[in-house]
C-alpha positions in Angstrom: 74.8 148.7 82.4 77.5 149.5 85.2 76.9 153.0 85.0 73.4 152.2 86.0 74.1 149.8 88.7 76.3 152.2 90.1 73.8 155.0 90.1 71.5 152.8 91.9 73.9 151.4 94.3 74.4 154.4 96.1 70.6 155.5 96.1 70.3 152.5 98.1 72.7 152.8 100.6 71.6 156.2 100.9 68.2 155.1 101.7 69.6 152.2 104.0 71.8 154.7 106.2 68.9 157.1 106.3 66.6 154.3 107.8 69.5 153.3 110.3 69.6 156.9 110.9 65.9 156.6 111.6 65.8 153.6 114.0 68.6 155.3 115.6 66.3 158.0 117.1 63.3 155.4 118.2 62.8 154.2 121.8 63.0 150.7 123.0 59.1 149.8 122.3 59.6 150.8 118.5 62.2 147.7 118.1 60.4 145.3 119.9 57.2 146.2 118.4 59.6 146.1 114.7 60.8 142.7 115.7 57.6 141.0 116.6 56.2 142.4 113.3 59.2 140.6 111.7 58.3 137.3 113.8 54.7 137.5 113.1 54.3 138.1 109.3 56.8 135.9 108.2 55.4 132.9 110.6 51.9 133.6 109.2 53.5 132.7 105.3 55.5 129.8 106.5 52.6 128.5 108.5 51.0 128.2 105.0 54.3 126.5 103.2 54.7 124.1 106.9 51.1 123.1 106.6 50.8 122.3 103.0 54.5 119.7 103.4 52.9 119.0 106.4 49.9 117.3 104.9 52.2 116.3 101.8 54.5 114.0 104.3 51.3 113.1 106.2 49.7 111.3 103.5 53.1 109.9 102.4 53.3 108.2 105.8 50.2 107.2 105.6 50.7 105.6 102.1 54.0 103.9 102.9 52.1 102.6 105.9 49.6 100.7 104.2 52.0 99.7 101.7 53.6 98.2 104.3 50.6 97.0 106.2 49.3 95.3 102.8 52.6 94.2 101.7 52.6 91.9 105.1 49.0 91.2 104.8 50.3 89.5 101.1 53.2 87.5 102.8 51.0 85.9 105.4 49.0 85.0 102.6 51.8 83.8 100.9 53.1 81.7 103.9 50.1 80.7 104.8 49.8 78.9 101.1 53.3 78.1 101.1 52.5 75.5 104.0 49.6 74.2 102.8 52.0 73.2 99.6 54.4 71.8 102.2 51.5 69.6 103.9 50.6 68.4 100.5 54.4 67.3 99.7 54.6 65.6 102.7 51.2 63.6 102.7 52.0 62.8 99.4 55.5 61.2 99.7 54.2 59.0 103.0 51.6 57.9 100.5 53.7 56.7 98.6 51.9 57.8 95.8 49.5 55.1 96.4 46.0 56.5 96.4 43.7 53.3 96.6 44.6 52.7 100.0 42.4 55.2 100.9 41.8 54.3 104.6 45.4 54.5 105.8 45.8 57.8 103.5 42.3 59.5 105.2 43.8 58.0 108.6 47.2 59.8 107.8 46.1 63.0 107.1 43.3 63.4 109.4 45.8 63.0 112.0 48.9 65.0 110.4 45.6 67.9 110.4 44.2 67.9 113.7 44.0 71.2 115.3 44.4 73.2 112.4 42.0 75.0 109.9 42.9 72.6 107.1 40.7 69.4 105.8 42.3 66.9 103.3 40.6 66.0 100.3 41.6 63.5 97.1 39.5 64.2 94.1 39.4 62.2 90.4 39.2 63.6 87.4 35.7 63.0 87.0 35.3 65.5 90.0 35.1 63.0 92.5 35.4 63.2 96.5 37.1 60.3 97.2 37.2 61.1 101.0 37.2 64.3 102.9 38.3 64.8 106.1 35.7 67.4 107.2 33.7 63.9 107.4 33.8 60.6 108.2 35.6 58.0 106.2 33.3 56.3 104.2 30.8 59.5 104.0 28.7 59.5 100.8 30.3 63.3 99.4 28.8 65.1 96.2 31.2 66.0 93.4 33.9 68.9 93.7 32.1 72.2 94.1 34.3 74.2 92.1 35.7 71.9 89.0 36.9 74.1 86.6 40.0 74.9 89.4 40.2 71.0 89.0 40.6 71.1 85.4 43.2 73.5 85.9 44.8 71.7 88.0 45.4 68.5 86.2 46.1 70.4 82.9 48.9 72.3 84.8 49.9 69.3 86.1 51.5 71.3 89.0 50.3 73.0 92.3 47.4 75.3 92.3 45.4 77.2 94.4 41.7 78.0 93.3 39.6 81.1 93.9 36.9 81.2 96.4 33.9 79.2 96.3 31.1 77.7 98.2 32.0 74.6 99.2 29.2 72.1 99.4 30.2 70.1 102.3 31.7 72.9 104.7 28.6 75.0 103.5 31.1 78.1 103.9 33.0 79.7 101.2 36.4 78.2 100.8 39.3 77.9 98.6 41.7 74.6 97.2 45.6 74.1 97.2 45.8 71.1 94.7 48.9 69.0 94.2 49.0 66.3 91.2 49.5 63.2 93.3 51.5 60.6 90.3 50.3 56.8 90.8 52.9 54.3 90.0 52.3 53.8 86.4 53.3 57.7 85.9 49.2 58.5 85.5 48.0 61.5 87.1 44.7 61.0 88.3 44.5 62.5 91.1 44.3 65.6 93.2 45.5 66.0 97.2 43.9 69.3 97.7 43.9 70.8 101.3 40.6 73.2 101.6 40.9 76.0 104.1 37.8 78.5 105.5 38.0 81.4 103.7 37.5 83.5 106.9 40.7 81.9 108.3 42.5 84.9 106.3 41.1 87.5 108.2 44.3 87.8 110.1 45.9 89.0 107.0 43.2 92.1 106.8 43.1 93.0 110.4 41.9 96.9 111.1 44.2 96.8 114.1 47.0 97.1 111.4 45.8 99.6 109.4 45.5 103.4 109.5 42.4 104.7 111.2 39.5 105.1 108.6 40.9 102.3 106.3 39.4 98.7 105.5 41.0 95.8 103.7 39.7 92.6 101.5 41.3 90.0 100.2 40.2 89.3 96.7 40.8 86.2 94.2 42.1 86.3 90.5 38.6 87.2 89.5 37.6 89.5 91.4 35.5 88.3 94.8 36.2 89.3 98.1 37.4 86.0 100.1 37.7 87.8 103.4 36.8 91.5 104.3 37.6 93.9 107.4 34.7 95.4 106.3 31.3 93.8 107.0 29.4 94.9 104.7 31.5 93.8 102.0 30.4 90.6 101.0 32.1 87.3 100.7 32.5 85.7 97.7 31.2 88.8 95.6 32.8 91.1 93.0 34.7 93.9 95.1 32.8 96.7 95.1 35.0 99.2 93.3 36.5 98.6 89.9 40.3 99.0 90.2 41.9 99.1 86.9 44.3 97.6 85.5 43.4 94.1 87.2 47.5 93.9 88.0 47.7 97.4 89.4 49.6 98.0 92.6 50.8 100.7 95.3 48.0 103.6 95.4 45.4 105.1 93.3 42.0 106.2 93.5 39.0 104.8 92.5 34.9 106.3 92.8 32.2 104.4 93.6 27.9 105.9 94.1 30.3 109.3 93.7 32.3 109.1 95.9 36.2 109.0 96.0 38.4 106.9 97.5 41.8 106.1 98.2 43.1 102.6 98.1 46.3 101.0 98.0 46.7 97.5 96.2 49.1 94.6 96.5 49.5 91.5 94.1 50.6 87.8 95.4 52.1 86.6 92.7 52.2 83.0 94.2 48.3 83.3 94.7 47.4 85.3 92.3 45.2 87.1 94.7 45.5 90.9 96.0 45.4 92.8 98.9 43.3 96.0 98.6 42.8 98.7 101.0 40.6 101.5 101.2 39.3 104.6 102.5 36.9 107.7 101.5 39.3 110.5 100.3 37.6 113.3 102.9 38.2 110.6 105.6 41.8 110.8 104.6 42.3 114.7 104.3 40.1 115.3 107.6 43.0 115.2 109.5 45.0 117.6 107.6 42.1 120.3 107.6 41.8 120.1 111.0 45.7 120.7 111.6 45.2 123.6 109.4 42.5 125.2 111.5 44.0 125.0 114.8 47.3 126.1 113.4 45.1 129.1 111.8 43.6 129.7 115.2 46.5 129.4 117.3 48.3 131.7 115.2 45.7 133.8 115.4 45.8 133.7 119.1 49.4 134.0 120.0 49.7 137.2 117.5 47.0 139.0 119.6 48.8 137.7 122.8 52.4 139.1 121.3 50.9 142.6 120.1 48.9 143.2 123.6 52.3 142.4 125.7 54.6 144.2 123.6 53.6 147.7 125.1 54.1 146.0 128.8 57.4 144.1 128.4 59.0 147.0 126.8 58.2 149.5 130.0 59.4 146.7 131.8 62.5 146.5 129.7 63.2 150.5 130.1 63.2 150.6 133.6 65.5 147.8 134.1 68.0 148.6 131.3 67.8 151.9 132.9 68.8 150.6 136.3 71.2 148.5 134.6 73.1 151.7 132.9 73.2 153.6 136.3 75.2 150.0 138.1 77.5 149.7 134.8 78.4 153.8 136.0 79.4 152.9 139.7 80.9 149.8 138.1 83.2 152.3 136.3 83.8 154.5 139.1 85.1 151.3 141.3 82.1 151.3 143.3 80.4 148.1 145.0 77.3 147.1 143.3 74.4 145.6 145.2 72.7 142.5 143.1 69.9 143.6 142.1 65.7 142.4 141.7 64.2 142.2 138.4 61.0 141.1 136.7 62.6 139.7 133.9 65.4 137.1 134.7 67.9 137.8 131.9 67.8 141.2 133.7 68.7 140.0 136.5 71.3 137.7 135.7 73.3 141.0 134.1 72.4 143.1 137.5 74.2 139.6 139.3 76.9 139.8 136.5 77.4 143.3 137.6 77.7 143.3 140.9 80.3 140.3 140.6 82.2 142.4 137.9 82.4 145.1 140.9 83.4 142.7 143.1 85.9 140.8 141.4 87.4 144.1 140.2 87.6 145.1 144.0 89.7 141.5 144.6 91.6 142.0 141.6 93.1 145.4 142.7 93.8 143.8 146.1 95.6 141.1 144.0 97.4 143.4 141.9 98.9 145.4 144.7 99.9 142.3 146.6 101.5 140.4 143.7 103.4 144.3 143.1 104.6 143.9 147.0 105.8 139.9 146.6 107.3 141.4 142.9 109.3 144.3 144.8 109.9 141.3 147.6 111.3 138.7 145.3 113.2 141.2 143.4 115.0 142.2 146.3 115.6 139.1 147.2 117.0 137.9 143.7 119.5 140.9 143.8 120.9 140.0 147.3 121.3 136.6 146.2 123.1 138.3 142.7 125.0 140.4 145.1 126.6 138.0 147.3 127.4 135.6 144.4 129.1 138.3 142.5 131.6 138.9 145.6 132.0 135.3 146.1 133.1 134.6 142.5 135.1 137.8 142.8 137.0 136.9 145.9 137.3 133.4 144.3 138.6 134.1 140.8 142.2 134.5 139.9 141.7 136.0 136.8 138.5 138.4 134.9 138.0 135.2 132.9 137.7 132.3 135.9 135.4 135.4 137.4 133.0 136.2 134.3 132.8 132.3 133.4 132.3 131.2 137.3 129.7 133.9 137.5 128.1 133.2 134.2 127.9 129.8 135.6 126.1 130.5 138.7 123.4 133.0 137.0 122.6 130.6 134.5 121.7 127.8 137.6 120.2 130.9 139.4 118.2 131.3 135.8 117.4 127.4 135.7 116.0 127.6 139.5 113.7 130.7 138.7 112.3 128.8 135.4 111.3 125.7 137.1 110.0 128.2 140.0 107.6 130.0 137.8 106.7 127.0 135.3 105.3 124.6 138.7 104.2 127.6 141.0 100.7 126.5 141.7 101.9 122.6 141.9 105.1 122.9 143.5 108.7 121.9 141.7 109.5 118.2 141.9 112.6 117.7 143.8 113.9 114.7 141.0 113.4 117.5 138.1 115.0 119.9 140.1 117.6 117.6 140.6 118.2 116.6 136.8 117.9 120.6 135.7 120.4 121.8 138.0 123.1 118.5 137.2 122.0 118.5 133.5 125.0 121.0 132.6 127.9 118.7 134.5 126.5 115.5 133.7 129.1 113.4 132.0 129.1 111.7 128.6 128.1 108.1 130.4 125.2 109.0 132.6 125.4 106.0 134.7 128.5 108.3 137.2 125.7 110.3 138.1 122.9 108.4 139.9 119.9 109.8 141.9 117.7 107.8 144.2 114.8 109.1 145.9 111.0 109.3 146.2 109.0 111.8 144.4 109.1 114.9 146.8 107.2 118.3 146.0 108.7 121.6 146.9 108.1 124.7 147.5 108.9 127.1 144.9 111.3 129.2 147.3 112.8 126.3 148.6 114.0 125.2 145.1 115.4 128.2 144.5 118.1 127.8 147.5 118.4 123.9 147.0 118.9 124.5 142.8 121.8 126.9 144.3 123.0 124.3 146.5 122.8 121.9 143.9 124.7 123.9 141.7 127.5 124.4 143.9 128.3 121.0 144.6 128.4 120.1 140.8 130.6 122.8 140.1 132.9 121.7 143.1 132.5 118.1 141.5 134.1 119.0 138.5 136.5 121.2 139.4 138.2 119.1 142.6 135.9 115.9 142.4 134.7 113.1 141.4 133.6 115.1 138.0 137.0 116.1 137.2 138.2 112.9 136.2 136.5 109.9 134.1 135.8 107.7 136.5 134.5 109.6 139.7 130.7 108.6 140.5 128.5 111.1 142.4 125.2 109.8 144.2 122.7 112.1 145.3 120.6 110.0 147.8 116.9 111.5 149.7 114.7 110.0 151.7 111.6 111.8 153.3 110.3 111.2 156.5 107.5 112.1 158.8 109.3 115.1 160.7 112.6 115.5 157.7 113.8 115.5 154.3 117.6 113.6 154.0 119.7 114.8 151.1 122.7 112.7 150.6 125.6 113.6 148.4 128.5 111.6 148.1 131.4 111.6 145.8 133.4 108.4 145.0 136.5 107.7 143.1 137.4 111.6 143.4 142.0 112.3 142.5 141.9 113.6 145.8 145.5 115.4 147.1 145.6 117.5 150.2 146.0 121.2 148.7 142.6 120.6 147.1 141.1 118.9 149.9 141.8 121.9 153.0 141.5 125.0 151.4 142.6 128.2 152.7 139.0 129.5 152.7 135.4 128.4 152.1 134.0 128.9 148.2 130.8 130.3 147.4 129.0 126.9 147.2 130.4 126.3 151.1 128.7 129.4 152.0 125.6 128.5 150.4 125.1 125.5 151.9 126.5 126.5 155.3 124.5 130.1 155.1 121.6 129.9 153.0 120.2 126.2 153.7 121.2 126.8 157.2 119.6 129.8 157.5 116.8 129.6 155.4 115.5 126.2 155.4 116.8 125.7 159.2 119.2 122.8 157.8 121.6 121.0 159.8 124.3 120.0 157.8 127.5 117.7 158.2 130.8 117.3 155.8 132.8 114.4 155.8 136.1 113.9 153.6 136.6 110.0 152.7 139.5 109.1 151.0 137.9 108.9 147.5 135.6 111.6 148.1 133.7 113.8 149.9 130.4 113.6 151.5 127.3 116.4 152.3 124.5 114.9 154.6 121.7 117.9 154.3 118.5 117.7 157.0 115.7 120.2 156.0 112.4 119.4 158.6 109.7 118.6 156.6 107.4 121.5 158.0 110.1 123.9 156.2 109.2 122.2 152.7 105.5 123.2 152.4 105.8 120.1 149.9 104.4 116.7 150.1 105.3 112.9 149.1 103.5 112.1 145.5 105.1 108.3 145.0 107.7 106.1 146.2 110.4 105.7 142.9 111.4 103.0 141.4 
């Protein structure tokens, strides 16, 4: 069995590479005319699988629908019912259960039922009108049209509602709600029944609620149609159509004269009634055969359409990935690339791509060799400031190791500078972190003897270069001579920034101060720095001022010498 799949394995890839071998060697036209044959065929079978769901959801719609629809036409039945009981209940407790006072009952009732679609009546058990209010008080009335539902109403002893019937006095077809109303000596012998038009329920079979094509009826526990969407259904007749089981709901089909129909039934349990709805099966599948041949023609259609432009669009194609070759050449050679017109727009988006490509690779060299010049520039610049640091710390030290741990020191603040430099060179460096990343090495074990106050002030990147110097020179003194160098010297390092200046403050307090550290022979590197360097390169006036507990540096840089703005007054 593995031999064999084995031996046919490679007989297919065999025949796979030789038809990519194949395609290879075909023009443009052949893959377009290959991939609308792949769009076509395969949309012609799924057409057939979309429009057979298709018509499967419709009619699932549809049916959930007319559930729905006759599912509310059976609670507004049920309501509707439901308050007749509740009228009953209440005309029978302000009676009292006293029905020989006749008058004042008729009087109640006909007043309790003005404006509404329902008449009172009060019926014996020998089928009796005792009054009705369709009529006057007093108004000879025939006996009950419809007694058996008044039998079964006194031997269920309980509420009832009666099928349709043809009532004598409203000389329309009607149907009962009975209530047992109990005299005082626990007898029941008589019935308050509330009679109601039967055409009052055509709200619950309106056509505007159902699907187009579908009727509705309302039909009682045997079988007659009380109300009807449908005129020429009759009321008060057997339904036309014989849906069995008697009980049966949701949908089903039923034939009537030959022909078939769809229907959909719901049963009241609290009536006893149901709601039935109907339509002719080819009413109901019309719809979906006529989806299916306009689908079938459209397809048709747009397959011609796609065949007869597939010869055009690909010439069209050619020329302009032909044109589109020749620009990606120049591109290659560093060329400038017009933007170029074509019929097709992707086309010409490329051909726009292209010539932005040329033109941003144009910039870019212009970038590169500027960013080489201010690369050569900065490196120069970082070896004279390596240069003169080395002879300072050499002139300064006593000893190789005060040298190599003094330089150390000042290449590691040089290294500090250049980090914050590069990580905020678009933004600027903020003067505070500057401030904190250059003390950060000297600061004390209790942080409170070093204290900064100042607003937030952007620099510029060269400028915190020569200040983090600066910066790190005064620290170094601090500790050696100053305030640092014992535990309980305070340094402050005070700015302000105004419209035309920055002020930098810093002042030492509660420095061990003894003349042969504070005149020495000759100025240390972090002297020349601030006397050279911020003089020279930030145009800084500077002034030194020995107190007795300390010394003092009051630094003035003009603002225009920043290139850095104010973000937010601190805290």
């Amino acid at each position: 069995m593995n031999e064999a799949q084995n031996r046919q394995g490679p007989r297919t890839s065999g025949r796979l590479r030789d038809f990519l071998q194949l395609a290879r060697q075909r023009r443009f036209s052949f893959y377009l005319a290959l991939l609308l044959l792949v769009a076509i065929v395969p949309s012609f079978i799924f057409s057939m699988v979309i429009l057979k769901r298709s018509s499967d959801a419709q009619e699932q719609v549809v049916a959930s629908l007319l559930k729905a629809s006759t599912g509310s036409a059976t609670r507004i039945i049920e309501r509707e019912v439901e308050g007749m009981l509740t009228t009953l209940r209440v005309l029978s407790m302000t009676g009292s259960g006293d029905a020989h006072d006749l008058p004042s009952l008729y009087q109640r009732a006909f007043s309790a039922l003005a404006g509404t679609d329902s008449n009172l009546l009060v019926i014996d058990r020998s089928y009796n009108q005792l009054f009705n209010t369709r009529v006057p008080f007093g108004t000879p009335l025939r006996k009950s049209s419809d007694p058996k539902s008044v039998d079964e109403a006194f031997a269920k002893d309980g509420p009832l509602i009666s099928n349709v019937f043809f009532g004598n006095t409203a000389k329309k077809w009607v149907y009962n709600v009975y209530l047992p109303l109990n005299a005082p000596n626990g007898k029941t012998d008589y019935l308050l029944t509330l009679t109601q038009d039967a055409e009052s329920m055509a709200k619950a079979v309106n056509r505007d609620t159902l699907s187009p094509g579908w009727d509705a009826a309302l039909i009682d526990g045997v079988g007659n149609v009380i109300v009807s969407s449908d005129t020429k259904v009759a009321v008060g007749k057997p339904f036309f159509m014989e849906i069995v089981p008697a009980l049966q709901i949701g949908i089903g089909r039923a034939t009537h004269d030959g022909v078939i129909y769809r229907t959909v039934t719901e049963f009241s349990v609290a009536t006893g009634w149901r709601v039935v709805a109907w339509a002719k099966n080819s009413d109901v599948d019309a719809p979906a055969r006529w989806s299916y041949l306009w689908l079938t023609i459209g397809g048709v259609v747009f397959a011609g359409i796609a065949l007869a432009g597939s010869a055009a669009i690909a010439r069209i194609l050619s020329r302009g990935i032909k044109q589109l070759a020749r620009d990606a050449h120049l591109l290659g050679l560093g060329r400038p690339i017009p933007a170029r017109r074509h019929l097709i727009s992707e086309l010409e988006v490329v051909s726009t791509a292209l010539a932005e490509a040329a033109q941003s690779r144009a910039k870019a060299e212009n970038e590169i060799r500027f960013l080489m010049r201010e690369v050569a520039h900065r490196s120069k610049n970082q070896l004279t400031v390596i240069q003169s640091m080395l002879n300072q710390s050499l002139n300064a030290a006593e000893n190789p190791t005060d040298f190599a741990d003094a330089f150390r020191k000042r290449i590691a603040g040089l290294a500090r500078s250049t980090d914050l430099m590069i990580a905020n060179a678009a933004q600027g460096v903020d003067l505070r972190e500057l401030v904190q990343n250059q003390l950060q090495p000297f600061t004390p074990d209790d942080p409170s003897r070093v204290r900064l106050y100042g607003p937030a002030v952007k620099l510029d990147t060269q400028v915190s270069q020569t200040l983090g110097m600066a910066l790190h020179e005064l620290a170094t003194n601090a500790t050696k001579y100053g305030a640092l160098a014992n535990s309980k010297g305070v340094v402050a390092l005070d700015w302000s920034l105004t419209s035309t200046q920055l002020l930098i403050v810093w002042r030492e307090s509660g420095a061990d101060l003894n003349p042969e550290t504070q005149a020495p022979v000759r100025k240390g590197f972090g002297t020349m720095v601030l006397e050279r360097m911020l003089g020279m390169a930030l145009d800084a006036k500077l002034e030194r001022q020995m107190h007795r507990d300390g010394i003092e540096w009051r630094v003035t840089i003009p603002r225009d010498r920043l290139y850095a703005y104010p973000v937010a007054d601190a805290d």
